[in-house]
Structure formats: C-alpha cells, structure tokens
N, C-alpha and C positions, 0 to 999 in steps of 0.2 A: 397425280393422285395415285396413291398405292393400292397394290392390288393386296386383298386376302393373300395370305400364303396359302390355303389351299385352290386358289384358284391362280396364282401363280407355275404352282407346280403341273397345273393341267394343263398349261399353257406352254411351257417350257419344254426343248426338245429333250429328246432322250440323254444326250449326252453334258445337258447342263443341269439338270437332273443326280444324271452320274455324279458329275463335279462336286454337288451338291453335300452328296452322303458321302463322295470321300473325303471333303473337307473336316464334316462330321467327324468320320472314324479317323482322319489326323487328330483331331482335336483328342478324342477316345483313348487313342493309344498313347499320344503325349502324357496326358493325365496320367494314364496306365503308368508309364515309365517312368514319369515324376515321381509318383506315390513310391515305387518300389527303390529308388535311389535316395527320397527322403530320411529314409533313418540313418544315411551314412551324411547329410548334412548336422544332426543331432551331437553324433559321437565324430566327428571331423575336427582337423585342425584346428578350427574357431574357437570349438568348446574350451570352457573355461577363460576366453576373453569375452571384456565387456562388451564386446560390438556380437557375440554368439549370435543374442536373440533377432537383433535388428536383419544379421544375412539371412538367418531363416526364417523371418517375418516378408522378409523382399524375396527370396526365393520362392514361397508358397504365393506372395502376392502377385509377384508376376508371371507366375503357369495358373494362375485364377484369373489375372486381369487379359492373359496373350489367347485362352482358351473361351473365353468370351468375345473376344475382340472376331476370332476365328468366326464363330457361330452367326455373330452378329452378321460379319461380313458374307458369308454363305448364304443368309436370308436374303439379302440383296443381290447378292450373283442371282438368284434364283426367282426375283419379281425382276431380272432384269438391269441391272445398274449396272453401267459399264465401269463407272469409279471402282467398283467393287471387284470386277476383277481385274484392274491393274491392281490395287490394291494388295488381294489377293497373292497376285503372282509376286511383287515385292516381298509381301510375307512367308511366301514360298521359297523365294531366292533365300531369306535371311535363315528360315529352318535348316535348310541343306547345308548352306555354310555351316552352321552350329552343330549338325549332324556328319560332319566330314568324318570326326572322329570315333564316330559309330561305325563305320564302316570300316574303317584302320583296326579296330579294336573288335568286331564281329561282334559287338551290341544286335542283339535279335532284335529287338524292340525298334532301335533308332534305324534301322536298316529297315524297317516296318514302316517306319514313319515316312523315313526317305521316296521308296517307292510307292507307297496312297498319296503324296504331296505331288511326285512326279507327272502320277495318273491322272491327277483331279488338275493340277495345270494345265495338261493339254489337252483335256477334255472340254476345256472353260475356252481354250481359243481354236478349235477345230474349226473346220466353215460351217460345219453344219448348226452353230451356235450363234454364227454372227447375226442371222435374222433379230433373236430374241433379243440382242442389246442393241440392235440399232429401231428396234419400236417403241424403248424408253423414253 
C-alpha cells in the first residue's frame, strides 16, 4: 500500500529527502536548458526539410515525456521503492553520458545539471538511506 507523499516525506531520512528535490531541480534545469536551446532547433539544419516538424515535435516530446518520467520516479524514491532508484541511477548514468559535452564545451547549464544529478545519486545510495527502501 502506498503511502500519501506527504506522509512519505515525513518518513523519509534527510538525505532521500535531499535526493528527492534534487532530482526535481535536475528535472528544472534540464527544462531550463531545453527551452533556451530550442529556438536553434527551429532555425537549424532541419529547417526547410520535410522531416523539420517531426525532429522538433520528438525533441519537445522527449524533454516532456524524460522530465516527467524524472518526477514520476522521485515520487517513488521518496515513499521508498527501491526499483526507483536503480532506475533512477540508470537515468542518471544516461544524463551524464549526454551531458559529457557540456562540460567540454563549459555549457553553465549542462555542467548544472551534471553536478544536482551527481548529488541526488549519492545521496539516494548513502547508508544512511538504506533503512527507507528496505521497509518497502
């Protein structure tokens, strides 16, 4: 049986908690940085072929559909599901990978993103967290 998320959250230690709202503000600032790179999907190479709309119908679709997926899965780190943060840390691994080039390139933003991902994964497997997912 699930718990309320706010009685979740009262439950849960400080540091999965943390995990918690940095997942969040990954999600935040991803968004943030999508948005602000989006109008060079617009006017980019694509434009003027017939396939323009469909990239940037799949680009918005998937920083909508990968930033909910995020969220979703934070709720569950956070009543406790241990699926959720391996899950979690996979989706973590795959960010960083994609964000290499943020950091080659000194993207403020992606280097943003890098380190709240970094934070919020070892904050999700610390000891002081393992109580909370093994009473799920």
């Amino acid at each position: 049986m699930s718990q309320p998320l706010s009685a979740a959250a009262r439950t849960a230690p400080t540091v999965v908690t943390a995990s918690f709202w940095l997942w969040i503000a990954s999600t935040v600032v991803s968004l943030i940085a999508f948005a602000l790179m989006a109008p060079g999907l617009f006017a980019g190479p694509t434009s003027g072929t017939p396939y323009a709309a469909g990239v940037v119908a799949g680009a918005v679709g998937g920083a909508l559909i990968g930033a909910a997926l995020r969220v979703f899965l934070a709720v569950f780190l956070l009543k406790g599901a241990n699926w959720a943060r391996i899950v979690l840390t996979v989706i973590g691994a795959v960010v960083l990978l994609s964000l290499i080039s943020s950091l080659l390139t000194g993207d403020v933003l992606g280097i943003l993103v890098v380190l709240i991902v970094i934070a919020a994964g070892v904050l999700m497997w610390l000891p002081a967290a393992r109580p909370h997912f093994r009473r799920a």
